[in-house]
C-alpha positions in Angstrom: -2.2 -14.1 -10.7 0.4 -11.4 -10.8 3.5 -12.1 -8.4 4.2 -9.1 -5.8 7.1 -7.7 -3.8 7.7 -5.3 -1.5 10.1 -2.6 -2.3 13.3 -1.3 -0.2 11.7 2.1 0.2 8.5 -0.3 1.1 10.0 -2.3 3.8 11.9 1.4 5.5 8.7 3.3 5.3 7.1 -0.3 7.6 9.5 -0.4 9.6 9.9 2.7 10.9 6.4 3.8 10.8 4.0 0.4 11.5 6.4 -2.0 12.1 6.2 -1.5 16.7 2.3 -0.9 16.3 0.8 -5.1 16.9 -3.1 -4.4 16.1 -2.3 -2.2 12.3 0.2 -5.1 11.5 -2.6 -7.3 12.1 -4.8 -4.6 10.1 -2.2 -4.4 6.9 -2.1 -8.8 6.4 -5.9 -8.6 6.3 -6.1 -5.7 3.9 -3.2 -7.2 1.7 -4.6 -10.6 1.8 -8.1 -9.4 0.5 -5.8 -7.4 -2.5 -3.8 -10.0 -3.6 -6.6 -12.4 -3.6 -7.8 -9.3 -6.2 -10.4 -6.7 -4.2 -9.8 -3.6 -5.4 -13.4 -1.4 -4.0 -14.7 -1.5 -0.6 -12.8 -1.5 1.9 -9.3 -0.7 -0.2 -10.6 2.0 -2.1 -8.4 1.0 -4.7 -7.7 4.2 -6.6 -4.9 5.9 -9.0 -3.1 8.7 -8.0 -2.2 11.8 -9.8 -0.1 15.2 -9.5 3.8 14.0 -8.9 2.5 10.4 -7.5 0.7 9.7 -11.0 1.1 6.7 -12.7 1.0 4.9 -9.2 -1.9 3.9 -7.2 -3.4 3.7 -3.6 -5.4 1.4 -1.4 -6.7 2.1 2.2 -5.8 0.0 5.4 -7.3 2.6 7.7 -8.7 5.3 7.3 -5.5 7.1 6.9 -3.0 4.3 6.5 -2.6 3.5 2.7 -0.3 1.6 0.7 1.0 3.2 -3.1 1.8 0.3 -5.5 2.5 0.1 -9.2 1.7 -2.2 -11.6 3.5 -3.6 -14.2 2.7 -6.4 -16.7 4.7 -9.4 -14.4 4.1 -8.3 -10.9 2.8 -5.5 -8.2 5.0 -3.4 -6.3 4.4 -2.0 -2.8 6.3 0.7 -2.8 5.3 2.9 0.2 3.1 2.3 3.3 2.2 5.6 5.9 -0.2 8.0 6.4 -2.2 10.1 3.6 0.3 13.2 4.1 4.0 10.6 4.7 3.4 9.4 1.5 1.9 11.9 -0.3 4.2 14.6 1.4 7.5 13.5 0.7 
């Protein structure tokens, strides 16, 4: 199994966007648990990304809320957590 870490860009983008909300905290361990344990379909909806995002890729928390990683041969890397359009948008 592939060691993972949370970027600095990671931990801002929690922080000030899920980080005061108790019930999607609760929401993002269960979903991260269930992909580091290796689920990638239903319910993460593991997918790649493309346009200026590609090369990454996205799983759901919500139906909204979704996480961009990337992978490289040692470990994953969270590196954003928001919204479809805060981490797409920016």
């Amino acid at each position: 199994m592939k060691s993972y870490r949370f970027s600095k860009k990671y931990d801002k983008a929690y922080a000030k966007r899920i980080g005061h909300n108790v019930k999607l905290d609760a929401k993002i361990e269960q979903q991260l648990a269930l992909f580091v344990a290796g689920q990638r379909d239903y319910p993460l909806k593991d997918h790649a990304l493309t346009g200026k995002l590609e090369g990454k890729r996205a799983f759901s928390i919500t139906g909204d809320i979704r996480v961009i990683y990337i992978e490289t041969a040692e470990a994953i890397i969270f590196i954003d957590i928001g919204t479809h359009n805060q981490v797409h948008g920016e």
